[in-house]
Every structure is written in structure tokens, then in C-alpha cells.
KETINU-687301 format. One record per atom (N, C-alpha, C): residue number from 1; atom name; y, x, z. Coordinates in Angstrom, 3 decimals. Example, Ala and Ser with C-alpha at 12.3 -4.5 7.8 and 13.67 -1.06 7.14 Angstrom:
! residues 2
<resi = 1 | name = N | v = -5.690 | u = 13.190 | w = 7.800>
<resi = 1 | name = CA | v = -4.500 | u = 12.300 | w = 7.800>
<resi = 1 | name = C | v = -3.300 | u = 13.200 | w = 7.800>
<resi = 2 | name = N | v = -2.250 | u = 12.850 | w = 7.080>
<resi = 2 | name = CA | v = -1.060 | u = 13.670 | w = 7.140>
<resi = 2 | name = C | v = 0.030 | u = 12.900 | w = 7.870>
! end
This chain:
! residues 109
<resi = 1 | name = N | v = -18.484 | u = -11.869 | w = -15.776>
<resi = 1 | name = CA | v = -17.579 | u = -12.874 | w = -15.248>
<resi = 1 | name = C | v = -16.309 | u = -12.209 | w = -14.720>
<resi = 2 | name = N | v = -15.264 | u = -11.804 | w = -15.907>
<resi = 2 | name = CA | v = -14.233 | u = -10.986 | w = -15.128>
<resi = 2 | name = C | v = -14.042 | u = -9.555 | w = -15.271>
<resi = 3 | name = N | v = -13.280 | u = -9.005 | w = -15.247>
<resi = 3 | name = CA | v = -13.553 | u = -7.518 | w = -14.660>
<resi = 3 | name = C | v = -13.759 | u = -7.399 | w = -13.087>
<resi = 4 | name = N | v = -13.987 | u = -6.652 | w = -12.961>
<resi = 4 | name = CA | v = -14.242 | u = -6.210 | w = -11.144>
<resi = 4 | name = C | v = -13.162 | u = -5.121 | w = -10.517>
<resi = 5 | name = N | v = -12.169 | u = -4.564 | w = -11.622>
<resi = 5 | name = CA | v = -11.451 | u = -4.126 | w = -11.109>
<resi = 5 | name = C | v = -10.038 | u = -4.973 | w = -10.796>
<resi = 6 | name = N | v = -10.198 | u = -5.934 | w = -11.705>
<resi = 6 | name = CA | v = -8.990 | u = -7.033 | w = -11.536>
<resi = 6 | name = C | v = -9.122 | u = -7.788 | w = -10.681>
<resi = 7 | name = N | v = -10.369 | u = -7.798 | w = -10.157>
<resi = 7 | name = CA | v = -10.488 | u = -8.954 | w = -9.175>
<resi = 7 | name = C | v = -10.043 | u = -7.737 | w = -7.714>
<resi = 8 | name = N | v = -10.932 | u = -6.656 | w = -7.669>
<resi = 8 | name = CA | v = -10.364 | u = -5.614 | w = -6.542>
<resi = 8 | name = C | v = -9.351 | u = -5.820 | w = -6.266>
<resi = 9 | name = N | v = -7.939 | u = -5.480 | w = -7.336>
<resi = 9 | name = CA | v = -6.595 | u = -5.586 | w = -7.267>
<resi = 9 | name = C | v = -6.017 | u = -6.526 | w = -6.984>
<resi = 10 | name = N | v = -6.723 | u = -7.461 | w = -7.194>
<resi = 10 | name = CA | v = -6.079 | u = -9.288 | w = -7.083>
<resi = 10 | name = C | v = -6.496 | u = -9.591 | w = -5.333>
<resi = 11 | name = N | v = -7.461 | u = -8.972 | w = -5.101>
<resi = 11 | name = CA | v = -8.091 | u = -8.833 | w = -3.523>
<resi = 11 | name = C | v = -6.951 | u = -8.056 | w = -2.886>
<resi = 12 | name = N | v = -6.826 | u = -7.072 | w = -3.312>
<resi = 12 | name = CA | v = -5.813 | u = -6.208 | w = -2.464>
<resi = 12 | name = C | v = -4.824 | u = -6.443 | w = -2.087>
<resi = 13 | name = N | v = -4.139 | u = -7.005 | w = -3.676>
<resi = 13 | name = CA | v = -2.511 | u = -7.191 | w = -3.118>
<resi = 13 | name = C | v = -2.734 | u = -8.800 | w = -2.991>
<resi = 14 | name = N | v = -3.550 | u = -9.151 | w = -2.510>
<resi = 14 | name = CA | v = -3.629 | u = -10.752 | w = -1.634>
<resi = 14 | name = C | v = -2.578 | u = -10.384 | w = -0.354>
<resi = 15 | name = N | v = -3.441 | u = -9.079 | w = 0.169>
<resi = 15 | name = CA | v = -2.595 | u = -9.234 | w = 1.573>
<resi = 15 | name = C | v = -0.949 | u = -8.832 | w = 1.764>
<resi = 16 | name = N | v = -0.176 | u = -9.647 | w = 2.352>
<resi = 16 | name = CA | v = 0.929 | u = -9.030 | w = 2.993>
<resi = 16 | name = C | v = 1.455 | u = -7.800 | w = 2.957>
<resi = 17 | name = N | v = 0.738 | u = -7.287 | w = 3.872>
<resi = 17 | name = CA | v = 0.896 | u = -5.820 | w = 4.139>
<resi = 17 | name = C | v = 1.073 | u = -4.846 | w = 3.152>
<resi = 18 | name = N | v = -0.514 | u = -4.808 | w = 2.495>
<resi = 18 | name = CA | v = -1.016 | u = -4.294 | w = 1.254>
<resi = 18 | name = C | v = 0.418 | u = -4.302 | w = 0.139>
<resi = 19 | name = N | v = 0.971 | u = -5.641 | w = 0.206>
<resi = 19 | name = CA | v = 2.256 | u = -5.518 | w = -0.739>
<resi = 19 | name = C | v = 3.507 | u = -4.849 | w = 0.203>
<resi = 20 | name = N | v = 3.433 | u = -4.508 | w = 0.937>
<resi = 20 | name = CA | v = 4.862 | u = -3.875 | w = 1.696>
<resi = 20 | name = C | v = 4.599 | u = -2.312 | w = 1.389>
<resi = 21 | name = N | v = 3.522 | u = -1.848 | w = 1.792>
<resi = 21 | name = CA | v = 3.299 | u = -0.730 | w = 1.337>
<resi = 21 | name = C | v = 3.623 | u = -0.355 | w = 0.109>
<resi = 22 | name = N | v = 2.967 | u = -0.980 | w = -0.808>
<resi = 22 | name = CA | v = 3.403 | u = -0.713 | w = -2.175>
<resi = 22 | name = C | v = 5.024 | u = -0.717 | w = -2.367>
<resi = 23 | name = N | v = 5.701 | u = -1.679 | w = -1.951>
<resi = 23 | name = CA | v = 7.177 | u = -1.467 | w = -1.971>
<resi = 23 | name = C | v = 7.936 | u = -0.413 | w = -1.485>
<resi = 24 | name = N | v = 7.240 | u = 0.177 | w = 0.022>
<resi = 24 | name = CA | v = 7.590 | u = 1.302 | w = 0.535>
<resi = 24 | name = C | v = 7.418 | u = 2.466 | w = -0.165>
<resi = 25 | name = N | v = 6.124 | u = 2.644 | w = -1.085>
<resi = 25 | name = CA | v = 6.354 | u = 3.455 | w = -1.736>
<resi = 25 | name = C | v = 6.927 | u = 3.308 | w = -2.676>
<resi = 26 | name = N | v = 7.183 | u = 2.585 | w = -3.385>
<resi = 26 | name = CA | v = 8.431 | u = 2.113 | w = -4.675>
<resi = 26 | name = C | v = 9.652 | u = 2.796 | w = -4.584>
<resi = 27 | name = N | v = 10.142 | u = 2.406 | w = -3.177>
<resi = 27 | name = CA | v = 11.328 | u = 3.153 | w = -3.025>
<resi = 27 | name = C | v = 11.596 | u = 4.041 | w = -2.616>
<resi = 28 | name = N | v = 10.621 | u = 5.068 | w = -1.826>
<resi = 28 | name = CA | v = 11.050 | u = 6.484 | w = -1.743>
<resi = 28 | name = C | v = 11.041 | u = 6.885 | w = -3.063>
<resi = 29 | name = N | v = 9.798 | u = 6.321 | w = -3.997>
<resi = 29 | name = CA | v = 9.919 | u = 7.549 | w = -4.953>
<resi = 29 | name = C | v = 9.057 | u = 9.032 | w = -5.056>
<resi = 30 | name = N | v = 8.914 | u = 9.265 | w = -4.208>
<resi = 30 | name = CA | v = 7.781 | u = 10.471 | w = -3.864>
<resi = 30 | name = C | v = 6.597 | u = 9.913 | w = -3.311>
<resi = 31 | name = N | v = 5.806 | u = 10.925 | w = -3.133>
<resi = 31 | name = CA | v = 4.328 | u = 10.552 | w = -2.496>
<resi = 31 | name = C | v = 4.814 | u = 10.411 | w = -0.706>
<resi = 32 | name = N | v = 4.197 | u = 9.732 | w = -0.299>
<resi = 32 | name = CA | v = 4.370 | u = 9.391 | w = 0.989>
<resi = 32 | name = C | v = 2.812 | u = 9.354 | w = 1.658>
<resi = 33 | name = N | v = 2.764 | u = 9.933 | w = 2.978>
<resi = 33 | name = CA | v = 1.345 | u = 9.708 | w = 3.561>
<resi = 33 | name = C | v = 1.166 | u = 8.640 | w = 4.643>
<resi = 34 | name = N | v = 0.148 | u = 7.986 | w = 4.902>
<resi = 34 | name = CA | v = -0.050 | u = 6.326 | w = 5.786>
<resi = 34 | name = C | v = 0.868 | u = 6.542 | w = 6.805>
<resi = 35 | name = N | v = 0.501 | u = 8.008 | w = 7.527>
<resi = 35 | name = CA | v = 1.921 | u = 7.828 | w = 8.461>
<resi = 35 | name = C | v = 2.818 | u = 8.255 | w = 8.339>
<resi = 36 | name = N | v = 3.797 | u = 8.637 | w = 7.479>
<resi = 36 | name = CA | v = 5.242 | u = 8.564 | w = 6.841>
<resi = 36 | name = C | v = 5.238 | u = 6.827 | w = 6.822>
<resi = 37 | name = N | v = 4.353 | u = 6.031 | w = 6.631>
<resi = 37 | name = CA | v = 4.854 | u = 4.660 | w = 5.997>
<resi = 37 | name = C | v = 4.440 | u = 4.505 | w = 7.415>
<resi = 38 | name = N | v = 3.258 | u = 4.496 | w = 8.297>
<resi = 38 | name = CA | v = 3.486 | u = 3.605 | w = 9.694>
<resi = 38 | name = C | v = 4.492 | u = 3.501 | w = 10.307>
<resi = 39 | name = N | v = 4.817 | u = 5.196 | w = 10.374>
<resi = 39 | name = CA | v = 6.156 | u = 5.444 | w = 11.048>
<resi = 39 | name = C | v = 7.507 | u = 4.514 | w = 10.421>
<resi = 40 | name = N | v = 8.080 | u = 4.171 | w = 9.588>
<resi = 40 | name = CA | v = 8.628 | u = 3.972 | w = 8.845>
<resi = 40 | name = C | v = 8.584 | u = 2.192 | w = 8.971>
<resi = 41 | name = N | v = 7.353 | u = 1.226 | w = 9.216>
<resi = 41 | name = CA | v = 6.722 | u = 0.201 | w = 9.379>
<resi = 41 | name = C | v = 6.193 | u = -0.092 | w = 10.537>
<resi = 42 | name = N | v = 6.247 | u = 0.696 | w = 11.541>
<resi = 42 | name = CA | v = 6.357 | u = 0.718 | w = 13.207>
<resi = 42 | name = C | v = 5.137 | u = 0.198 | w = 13.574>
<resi = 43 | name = N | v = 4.173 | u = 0.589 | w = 12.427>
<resi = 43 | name = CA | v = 2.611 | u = 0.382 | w = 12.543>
<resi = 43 | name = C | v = 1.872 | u = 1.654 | w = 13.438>
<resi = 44 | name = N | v = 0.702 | u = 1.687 | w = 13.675>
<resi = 44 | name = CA | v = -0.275 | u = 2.060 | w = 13.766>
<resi = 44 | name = C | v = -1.121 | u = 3.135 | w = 12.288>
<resi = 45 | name = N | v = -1.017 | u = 4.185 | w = 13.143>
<resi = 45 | name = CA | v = -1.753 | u = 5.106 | w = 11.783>
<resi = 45 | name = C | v = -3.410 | u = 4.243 | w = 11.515>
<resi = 46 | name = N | v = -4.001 | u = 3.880 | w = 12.425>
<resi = 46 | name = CA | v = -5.605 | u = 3.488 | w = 11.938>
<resi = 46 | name = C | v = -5.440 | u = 2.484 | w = 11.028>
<resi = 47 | name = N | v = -4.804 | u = 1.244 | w = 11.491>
<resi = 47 | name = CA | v = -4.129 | u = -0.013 | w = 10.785>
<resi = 47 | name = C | v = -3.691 | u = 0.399 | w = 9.201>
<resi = 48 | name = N | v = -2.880 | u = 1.451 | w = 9.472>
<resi = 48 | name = CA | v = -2.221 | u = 1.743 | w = 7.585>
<resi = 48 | name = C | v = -2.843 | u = 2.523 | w = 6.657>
<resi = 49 | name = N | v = -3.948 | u = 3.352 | w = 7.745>
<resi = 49 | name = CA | v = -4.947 | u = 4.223 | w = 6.809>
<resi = 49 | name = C | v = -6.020 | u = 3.345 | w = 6.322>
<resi = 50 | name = N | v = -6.490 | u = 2.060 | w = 6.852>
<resi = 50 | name = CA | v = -7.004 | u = 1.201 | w = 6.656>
<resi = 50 | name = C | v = -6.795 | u = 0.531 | w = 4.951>
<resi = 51 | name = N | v = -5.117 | u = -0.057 | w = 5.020>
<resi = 51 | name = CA | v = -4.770 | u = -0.478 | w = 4.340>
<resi = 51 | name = C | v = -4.551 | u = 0.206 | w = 2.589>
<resi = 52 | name = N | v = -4.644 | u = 1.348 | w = 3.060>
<resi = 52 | name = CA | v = -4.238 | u = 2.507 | w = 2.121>
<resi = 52 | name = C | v = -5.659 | u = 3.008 | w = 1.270>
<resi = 53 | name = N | v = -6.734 | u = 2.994 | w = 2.644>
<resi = 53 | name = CA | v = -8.054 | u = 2.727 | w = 1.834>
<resi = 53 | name = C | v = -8.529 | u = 1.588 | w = 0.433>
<resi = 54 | name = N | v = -7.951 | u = 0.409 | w = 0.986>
<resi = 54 | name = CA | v = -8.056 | u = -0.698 | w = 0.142>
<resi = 54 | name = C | v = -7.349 | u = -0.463 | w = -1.515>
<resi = 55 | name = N | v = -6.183 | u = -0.053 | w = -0.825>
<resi = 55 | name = CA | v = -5.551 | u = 0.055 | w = -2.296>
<resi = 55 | name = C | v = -6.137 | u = 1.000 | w = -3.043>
<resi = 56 | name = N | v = -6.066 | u = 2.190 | w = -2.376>
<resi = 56 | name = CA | v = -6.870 | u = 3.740 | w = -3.451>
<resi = 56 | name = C | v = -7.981 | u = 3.067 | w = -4.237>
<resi = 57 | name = N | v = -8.853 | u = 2.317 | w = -3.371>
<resi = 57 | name = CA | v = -10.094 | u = 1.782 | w = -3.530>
<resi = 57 | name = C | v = -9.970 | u = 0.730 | w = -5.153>
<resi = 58 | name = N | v = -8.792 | u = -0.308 | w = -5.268>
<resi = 58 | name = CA | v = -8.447 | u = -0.308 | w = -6.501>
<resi = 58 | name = C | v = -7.750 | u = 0.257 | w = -7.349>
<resi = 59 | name = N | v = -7.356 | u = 1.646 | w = -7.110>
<resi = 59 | name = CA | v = -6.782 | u = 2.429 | w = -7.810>
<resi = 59 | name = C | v = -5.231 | u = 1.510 | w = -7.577>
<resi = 60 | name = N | v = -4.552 | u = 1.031 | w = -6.543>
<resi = 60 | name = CA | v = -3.257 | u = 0.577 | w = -6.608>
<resi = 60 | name = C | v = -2.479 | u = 1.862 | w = -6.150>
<resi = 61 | name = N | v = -2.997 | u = 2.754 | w = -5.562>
<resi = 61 | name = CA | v = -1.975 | u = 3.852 | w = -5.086>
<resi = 61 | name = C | v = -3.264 | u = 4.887 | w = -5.702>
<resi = 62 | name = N | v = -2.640 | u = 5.970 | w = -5.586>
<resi = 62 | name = CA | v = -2.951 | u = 6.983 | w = -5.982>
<resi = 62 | name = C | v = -2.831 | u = 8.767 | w = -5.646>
<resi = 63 | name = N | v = -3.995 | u = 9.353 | w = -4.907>
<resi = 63 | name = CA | v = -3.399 | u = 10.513 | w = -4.235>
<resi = 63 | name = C | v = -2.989 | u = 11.345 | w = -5.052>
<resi = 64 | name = N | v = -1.820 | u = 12.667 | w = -4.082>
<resi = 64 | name = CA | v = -1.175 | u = 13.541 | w = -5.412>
<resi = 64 | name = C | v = -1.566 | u = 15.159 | w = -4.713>
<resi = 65 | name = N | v = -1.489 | u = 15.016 | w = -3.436>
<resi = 65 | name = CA | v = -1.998 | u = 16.093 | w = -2.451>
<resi = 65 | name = C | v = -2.243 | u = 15.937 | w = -1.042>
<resi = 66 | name = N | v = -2.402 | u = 16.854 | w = -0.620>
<resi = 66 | name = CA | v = -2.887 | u = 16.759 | w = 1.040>
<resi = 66 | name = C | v = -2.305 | u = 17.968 | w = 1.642>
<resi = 67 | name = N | v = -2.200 | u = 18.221 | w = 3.176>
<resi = 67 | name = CA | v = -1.384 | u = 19.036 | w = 3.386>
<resi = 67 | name = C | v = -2.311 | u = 19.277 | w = 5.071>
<resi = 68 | name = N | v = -2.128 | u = 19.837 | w = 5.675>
<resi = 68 | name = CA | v = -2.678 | u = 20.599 | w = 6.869>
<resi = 68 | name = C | v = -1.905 | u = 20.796 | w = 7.701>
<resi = 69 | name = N | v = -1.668 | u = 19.552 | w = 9.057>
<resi = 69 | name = CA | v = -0.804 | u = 19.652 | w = 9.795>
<resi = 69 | name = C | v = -1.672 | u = 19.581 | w = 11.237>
<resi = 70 | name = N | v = -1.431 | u = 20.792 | w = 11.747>
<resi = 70 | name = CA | v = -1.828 | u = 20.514 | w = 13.448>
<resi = 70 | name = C | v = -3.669 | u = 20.483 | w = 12.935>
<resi = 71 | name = N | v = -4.363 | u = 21.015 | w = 12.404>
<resi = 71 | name = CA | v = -5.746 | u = 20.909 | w = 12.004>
<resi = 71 | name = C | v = -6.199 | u = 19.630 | w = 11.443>
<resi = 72 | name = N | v = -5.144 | u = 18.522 | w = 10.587>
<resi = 72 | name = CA | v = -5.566 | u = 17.829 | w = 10.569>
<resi = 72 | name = C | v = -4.747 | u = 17.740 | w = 9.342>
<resi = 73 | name = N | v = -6.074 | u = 17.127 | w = 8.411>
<resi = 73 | name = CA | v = -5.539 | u = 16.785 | w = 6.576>
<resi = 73 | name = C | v = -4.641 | u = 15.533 | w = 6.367>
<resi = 74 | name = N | v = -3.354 | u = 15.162 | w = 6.099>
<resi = 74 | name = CA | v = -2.451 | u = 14.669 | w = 5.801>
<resi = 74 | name = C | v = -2.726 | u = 14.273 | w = 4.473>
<resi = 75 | name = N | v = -2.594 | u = 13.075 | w = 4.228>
<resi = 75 | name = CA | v = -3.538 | u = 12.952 | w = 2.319>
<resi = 75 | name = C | v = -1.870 | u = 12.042 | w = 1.987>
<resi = 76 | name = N | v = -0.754 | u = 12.537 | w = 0.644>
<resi = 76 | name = CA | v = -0.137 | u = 11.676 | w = 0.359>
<resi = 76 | name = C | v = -0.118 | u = 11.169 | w = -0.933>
<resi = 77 | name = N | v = 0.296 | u = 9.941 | w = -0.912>
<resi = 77 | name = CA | v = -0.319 | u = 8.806 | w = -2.536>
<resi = 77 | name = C | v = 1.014 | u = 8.113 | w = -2.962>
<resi = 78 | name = N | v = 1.172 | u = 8.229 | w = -4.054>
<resi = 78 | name = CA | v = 2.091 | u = 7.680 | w = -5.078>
<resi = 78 | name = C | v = 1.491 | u = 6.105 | w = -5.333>
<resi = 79 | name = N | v = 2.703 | u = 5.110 | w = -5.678>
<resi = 79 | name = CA | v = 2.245 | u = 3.984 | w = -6.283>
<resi = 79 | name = C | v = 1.525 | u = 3.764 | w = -7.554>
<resi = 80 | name = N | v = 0.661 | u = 3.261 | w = -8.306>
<resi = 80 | name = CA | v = 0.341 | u = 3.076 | w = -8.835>
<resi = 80 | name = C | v = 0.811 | u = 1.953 | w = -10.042>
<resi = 81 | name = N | v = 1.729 | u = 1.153 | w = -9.338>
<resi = 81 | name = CA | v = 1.730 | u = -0.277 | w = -9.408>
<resi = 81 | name = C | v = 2.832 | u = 0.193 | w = -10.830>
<resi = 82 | name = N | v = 3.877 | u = 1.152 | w = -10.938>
<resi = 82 | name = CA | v = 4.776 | u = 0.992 | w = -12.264>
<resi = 82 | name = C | v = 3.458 | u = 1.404 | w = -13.476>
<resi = 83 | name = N | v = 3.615 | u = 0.857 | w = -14.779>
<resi = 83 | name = CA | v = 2.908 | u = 0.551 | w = -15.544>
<resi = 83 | name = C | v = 2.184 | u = -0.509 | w = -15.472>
<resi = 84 | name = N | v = 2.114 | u = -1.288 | w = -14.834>
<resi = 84 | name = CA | v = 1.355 | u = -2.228 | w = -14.304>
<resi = 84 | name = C | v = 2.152 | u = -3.514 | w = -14.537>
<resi = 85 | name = N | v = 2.166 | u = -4.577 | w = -15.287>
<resi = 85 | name = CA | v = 3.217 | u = -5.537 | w = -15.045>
<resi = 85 | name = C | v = 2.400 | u = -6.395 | w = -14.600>
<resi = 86 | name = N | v = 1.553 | u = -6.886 | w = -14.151>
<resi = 86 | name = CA | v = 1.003 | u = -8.469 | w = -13.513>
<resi = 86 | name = C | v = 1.317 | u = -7.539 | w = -12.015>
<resi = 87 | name = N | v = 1.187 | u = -6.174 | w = -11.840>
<resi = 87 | name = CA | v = 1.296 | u = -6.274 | w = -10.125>
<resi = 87 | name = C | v = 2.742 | u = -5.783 | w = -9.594>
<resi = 88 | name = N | v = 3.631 | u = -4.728 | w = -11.023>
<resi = 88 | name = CA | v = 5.193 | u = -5.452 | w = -10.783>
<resi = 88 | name = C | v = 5.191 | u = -6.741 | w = -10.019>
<resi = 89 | name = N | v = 4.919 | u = -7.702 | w = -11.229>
<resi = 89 | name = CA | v = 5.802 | u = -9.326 | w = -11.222>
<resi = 89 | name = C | v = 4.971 | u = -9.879 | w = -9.571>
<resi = 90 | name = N | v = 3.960 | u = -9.587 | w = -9.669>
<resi = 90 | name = CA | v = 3.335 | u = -10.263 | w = -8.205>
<resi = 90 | name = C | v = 4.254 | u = -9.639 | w = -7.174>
<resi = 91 | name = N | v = 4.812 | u = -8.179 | w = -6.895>
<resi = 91 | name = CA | v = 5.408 | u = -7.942 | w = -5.703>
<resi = 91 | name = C | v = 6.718 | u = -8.503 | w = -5.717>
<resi = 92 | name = N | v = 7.701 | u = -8.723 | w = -7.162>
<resi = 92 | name = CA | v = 8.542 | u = -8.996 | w = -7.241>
<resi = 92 | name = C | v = 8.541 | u = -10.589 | w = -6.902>
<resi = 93 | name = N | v = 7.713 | u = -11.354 | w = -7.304>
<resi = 93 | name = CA | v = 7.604 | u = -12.907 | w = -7.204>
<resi = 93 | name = C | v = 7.369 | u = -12.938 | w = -5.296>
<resi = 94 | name = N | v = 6.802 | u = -12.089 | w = -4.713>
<resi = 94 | name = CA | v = 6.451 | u = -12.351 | w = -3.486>
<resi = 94 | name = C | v = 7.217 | u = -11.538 | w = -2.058>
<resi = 95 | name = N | v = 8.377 | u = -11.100 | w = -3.017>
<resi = 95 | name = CA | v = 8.966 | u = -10.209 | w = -1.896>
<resi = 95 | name = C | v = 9.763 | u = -11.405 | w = -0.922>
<resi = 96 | name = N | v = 10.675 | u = -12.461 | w = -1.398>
<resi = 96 | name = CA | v = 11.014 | u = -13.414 | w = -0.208>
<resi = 96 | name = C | v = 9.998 | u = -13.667 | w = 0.657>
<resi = 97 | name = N | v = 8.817 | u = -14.208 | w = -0.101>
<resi = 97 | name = CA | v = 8.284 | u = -14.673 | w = 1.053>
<resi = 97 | name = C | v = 7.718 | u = -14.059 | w = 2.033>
<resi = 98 | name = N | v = 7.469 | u = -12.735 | w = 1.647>
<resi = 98 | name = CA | v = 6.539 | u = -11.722 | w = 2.182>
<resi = 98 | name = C | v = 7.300 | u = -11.297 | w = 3.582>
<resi = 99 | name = N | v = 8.857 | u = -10.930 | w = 3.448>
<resi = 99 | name = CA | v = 10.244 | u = -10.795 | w = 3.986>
<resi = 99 | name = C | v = 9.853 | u = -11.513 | w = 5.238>
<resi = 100 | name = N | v = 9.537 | u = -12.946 | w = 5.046>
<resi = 100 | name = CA | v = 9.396 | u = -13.978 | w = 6.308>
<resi = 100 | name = C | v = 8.041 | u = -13.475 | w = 7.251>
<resi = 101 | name = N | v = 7.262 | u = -13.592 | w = 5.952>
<resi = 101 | name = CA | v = 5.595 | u = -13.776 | w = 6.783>
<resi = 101 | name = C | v = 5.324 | u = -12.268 | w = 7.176>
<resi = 102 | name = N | v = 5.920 | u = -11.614 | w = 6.883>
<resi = 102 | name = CA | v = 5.731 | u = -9.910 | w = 7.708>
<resi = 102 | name = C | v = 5.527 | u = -10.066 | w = 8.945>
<resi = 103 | name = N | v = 6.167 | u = -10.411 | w = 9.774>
<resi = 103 | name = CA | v = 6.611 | u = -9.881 | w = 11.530>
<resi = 103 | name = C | v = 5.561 | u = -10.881 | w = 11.963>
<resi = 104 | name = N | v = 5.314 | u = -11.869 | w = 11.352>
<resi = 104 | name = CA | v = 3.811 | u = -12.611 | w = 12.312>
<resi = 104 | name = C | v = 2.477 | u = -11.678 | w = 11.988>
<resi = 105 | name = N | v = 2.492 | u = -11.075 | w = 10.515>
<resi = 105 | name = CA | v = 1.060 | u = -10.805 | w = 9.940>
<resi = 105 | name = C | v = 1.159 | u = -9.095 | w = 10.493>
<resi = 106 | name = N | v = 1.950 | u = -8.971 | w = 11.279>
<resi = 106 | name = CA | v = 1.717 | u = -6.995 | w = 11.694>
<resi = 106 | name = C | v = 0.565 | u = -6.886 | w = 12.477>
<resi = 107 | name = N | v = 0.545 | u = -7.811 | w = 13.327>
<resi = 107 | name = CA | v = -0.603 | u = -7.492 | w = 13.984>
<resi = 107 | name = C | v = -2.142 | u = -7.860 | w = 13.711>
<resi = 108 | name = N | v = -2.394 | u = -8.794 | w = 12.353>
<resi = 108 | name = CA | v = -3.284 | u = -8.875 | w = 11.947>
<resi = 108 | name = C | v = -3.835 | u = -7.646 | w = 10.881>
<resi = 109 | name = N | v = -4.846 | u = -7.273 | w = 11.098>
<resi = 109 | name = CA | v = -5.966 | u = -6.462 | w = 10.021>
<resi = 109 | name = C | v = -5.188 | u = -6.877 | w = 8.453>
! end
């Protein structure tokens, strides 16, 4: 009934967030780590490592390396999403609205 990875992905970038990230990484362009983007999104590292889980988890982002800062592993992930045209057109179809519903949905999971 489906694939199960399309439905993962269709789960993922349901949320808000989940799609800002992906945009954030769109436009640096390089690999970026959860907190390069919290910082950046004036989030919470637990909150974006959270979010970052979800996506890896459908293969929407993708790690490239890790790095060792202060005794602690730094993991950074590239988008996944170019090659992809149903999750292009979904971020592109949902960036107005997303624009609005951001600043209420930060503090939700």
C-alpha cells in the first residue's frame, strides 16, 4: 500500500519547520550542522537536532562529515531535496505560507 519511503518524506516535510530547514540549507549551499541552522533560526540545538533526525531518517538531508569541537561530534548534512521534484515543488508551493505560519510554530515540536 504505497511505498514507505514516500510516505516518510510526505511525513516529514508535513512540518513547517522541517521545510525551513531544508530551505536553509538550499541556500548556503554547503553542508551546514543543526547548530549552524539553530543559530541562524534562533532555535534551540535539541529542537533542530530533533528535526534533522526526521529528515536524515527519510533520507531528505544527508550527512557529508563530522568534525570535533570542544569534545563534542558536530555532524554536517547537505540537502537532499535537489533531484527531487515533488519535494522541490512542495517547498516552493509552500514557502508563502510557511513565511506566515513560522513565528507561531517555533515553539512547537
Amino acid at each position: 500500500m504505497g511505498d514507505p519511503r514516500t510516505r516518510e518524506a510526505s511525513h516529514a516535510l508535513h512540518h513547517v519547520f522541517r521545510r525551513q530547514i531544508l530551505r536553509c540549507l538550499e541556500e548556503g549551499r554547503e553542508a551546514c550542522s543543526p547548530e549552524e541552522v539553530g543559530r541562524q533560526m534562533g532555535q534551540p540545538l535539541s529542537k533542530v537536532s530533533y528535526h534533522f533526525r526526521v529528515l536524515r531518517g527519510c533520507e531528505a538531508v544527508a550527512q557529508t562529515h563530522q568534525r570535533t569541537v570542544g569534545g563534542t561530534a558536530q555532524h554536517f548534512f547537505v540537502s537532499q531535496v535537489p533531484g527531487s521534484p515533488l519535494a522541490e515543488e512542495l517547498l516552493r508551493a509552500t514557502e508563502a505560507e510557511d513565511e506566515e505560519e513560522l513565528p507561531r510554530n517555533l515553539d512547537e515540536r
